[in-house]
C-alpha positions, 0 to 999 in steps of 0.5 A, a space after each residue: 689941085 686934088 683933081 690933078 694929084 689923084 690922075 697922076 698917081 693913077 697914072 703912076 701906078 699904071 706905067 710899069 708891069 713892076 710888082 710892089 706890096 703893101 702889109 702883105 698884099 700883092 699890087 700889081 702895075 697895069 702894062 704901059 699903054 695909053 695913058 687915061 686922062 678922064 676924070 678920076 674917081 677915088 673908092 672911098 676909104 675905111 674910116 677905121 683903118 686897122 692900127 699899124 704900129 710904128 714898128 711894123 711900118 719900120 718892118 715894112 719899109 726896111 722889106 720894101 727896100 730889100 724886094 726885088 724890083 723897085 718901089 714908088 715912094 711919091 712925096 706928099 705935102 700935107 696930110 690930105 695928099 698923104 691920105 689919097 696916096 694911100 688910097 691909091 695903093 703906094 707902100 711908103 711916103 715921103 714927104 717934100 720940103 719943096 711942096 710944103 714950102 709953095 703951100 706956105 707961099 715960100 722958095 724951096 731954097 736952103 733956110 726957107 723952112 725952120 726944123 720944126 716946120 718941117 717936122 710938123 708937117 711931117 708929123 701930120 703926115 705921119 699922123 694922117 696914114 698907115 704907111 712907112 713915112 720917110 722925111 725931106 731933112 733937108 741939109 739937116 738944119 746946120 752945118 755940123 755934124 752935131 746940127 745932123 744929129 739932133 734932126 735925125 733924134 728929132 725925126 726919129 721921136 714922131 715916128 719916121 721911119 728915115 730920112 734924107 741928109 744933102 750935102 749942099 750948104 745952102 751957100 751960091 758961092 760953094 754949094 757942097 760941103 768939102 767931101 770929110 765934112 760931109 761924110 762926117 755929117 752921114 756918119 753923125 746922122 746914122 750914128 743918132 739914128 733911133 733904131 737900126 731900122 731907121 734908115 738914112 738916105 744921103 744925097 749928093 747934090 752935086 747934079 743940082 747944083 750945075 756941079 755934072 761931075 759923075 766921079 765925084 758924085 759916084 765917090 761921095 755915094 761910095 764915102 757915104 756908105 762906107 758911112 753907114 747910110 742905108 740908101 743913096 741918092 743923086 738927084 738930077 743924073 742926067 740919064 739912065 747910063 748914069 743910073 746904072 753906073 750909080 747902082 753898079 758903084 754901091 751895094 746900098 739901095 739907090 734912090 732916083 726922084 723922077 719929074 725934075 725933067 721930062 725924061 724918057 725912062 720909065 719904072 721899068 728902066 729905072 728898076 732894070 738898071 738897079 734903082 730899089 726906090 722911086 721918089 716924086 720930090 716936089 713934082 706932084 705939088 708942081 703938078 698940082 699948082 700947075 693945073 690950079 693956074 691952068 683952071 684960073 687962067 681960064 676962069 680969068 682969060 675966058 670967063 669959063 670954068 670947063 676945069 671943073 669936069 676934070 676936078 675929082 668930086 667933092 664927095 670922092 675927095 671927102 672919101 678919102 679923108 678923116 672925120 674931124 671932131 670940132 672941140 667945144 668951146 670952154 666958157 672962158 675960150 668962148 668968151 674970148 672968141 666972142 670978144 676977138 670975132 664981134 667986129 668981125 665981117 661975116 665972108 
């Protein structure tokens, strides 16, 4: 799985000529060509990485928004793919519910994930790298405004720097909140924000939910930053006339998610037609549950293991992660773990 997340990020920061900076340093997108699909391996990172305060990643998120061109954004599920896309070079992360909800052998449907799984993972991943993090909040944990509001305190006291408010309710039988409720919940979530910086991205879901009404979608974005959210987001705009109608209606930056189809854009398109961010949603962690099945079919179908030449090494996966301090065992935690793993079978 690491393997199939390292080549797509490779990948990823290979698609576009687009220019992105990172604490100041320049990191420039190799032309569009043939994609490399040989295995990938990681320069290993600094294990003392200098200190970024939470200020300055807020400073440099709120800049990425506000450069020319667009950023990539990709989503990681847990602190191990945070680390690696760090490594790769991306400026800003986000997190996805969709991701952490397969890794836990959940769907990612509305109710799956409590707030506080959701913000412990993202704490780890905010915890795990230097970067700008901005969290996957779901419908907010409720429906009320006031529901909105506590997600967003809580968000903002482990050190995001934004995060993302739908407007779906979760209900199959009416799946968008009423346009007055839902600009209320923007308004509450903006309202309880940390600081001015933190920025709130609101998401019509519209698309998503087999709803392909391009006015309405436009008109709730609109109402939504008249609400005070500082980026939009319509996932699932079916393509890149859509994009640019989108970006042409608001003067906030506009958030597009690229893998929920194979579409033919590029980066390049997406910034041409006026995108600012780009986001990866719970594609990368598809990608890798995709390769992971792949390499078990063959193992099982064929009783062969040729994945392994294109897994990354197990010494480059290290490399990019920290080195952990096992505890010690006080007396009394010792003799409670002697007591619990007596009869336990060795693996």
């Amino acid at each position: 799985m690491l393997g199939i997340l390292a080549r797509s990020m490779f990948v990823a920061t290979r698609t576009s000529p687009l220019e992105t900076r990172q604490h100041g340093r320049e990191c420039h997108l190799a032309p569009q060509g043939e994609i490399n699909k040989e295995p990938v391996t990681l320069k290993e990172r600094r294990q003392h990485m200098p200190p970024t305060s939470h200020q300055q990643k807020l400073d440099v998120f709120t800049q990425l928004h506000h450069a020319p061109g667009a950023f990539l954004m990709p989503n990681a599920w847990d602190a191990g793919t945070a680390r690696i896309l760090e490594g790769l070079g991306f400026p800003a992360l986000a997190t996805t519910s969709a991701g952490l909800a397969f890794s836990m052998g959940l769907r990612d449907s509305s109710g799956s994930l409590s707030r506080r799984q959701v913000l412990d993972n993202a704490r780890s991943i905010v915890d795990a790298t230097s970067l700008p993090v901005s969290a996957d909040l779901e419908d907010g944990f409720g429906a009320s405004p006031d529901d909105v509001a506590q997600t967003v305190r809580e968000a903002g006291e482990i050190g995001l720097c934004g995060g993302t408010i739908e407007d779906s309710t979760g209900d199959p039988s009416n799946p968008i909140f009423d346009l007055e409720l839902a600009v209320d919940r923007i308004r509450a979530a903006v309202e309880a924000k940390p600081s001015k910086q933190f920025l709130i991205t609101a998401r019509a879901e519209n698309y998503v939910y087999s709803r392909p009404d391009l006015g309405d979608t436009i008109r709730r974005l609109k109402a939504f930053e008249q609400a005070g959210a500082d980026v939009v987001y319509a996932p699932g705009l079916p393509d890149i006339q859509c994009v640019q109608q989108v970006c042409a209606a608001v003067t906030v930056p506009v958030n597009v998610v690229v893998g929920l189809s194979a579409a033919t854009y590029s980066v390049n398109d997406l910034s041409k037609a006026g995108v600012r961010r780009i986001s990866t949603g719970g594609s990368l962690a598809r990608a890798a549950l995709g390769e992971m099945i792949r390499a078990a079919t063959e193992l099982k179908e064929h009783g062969t293991y040729d994945y392994a030449e294109k897994a990354i090494s197990d010494a480059s996966a290290a490399g990019q992660m920290r080195t952990g301090v096992r505890r010690a065992l006080t007396p009394n935690r010792q003799m409670k773990a002697s007591k619990s793993g007596a009869n336990a079978p060795s693996d």
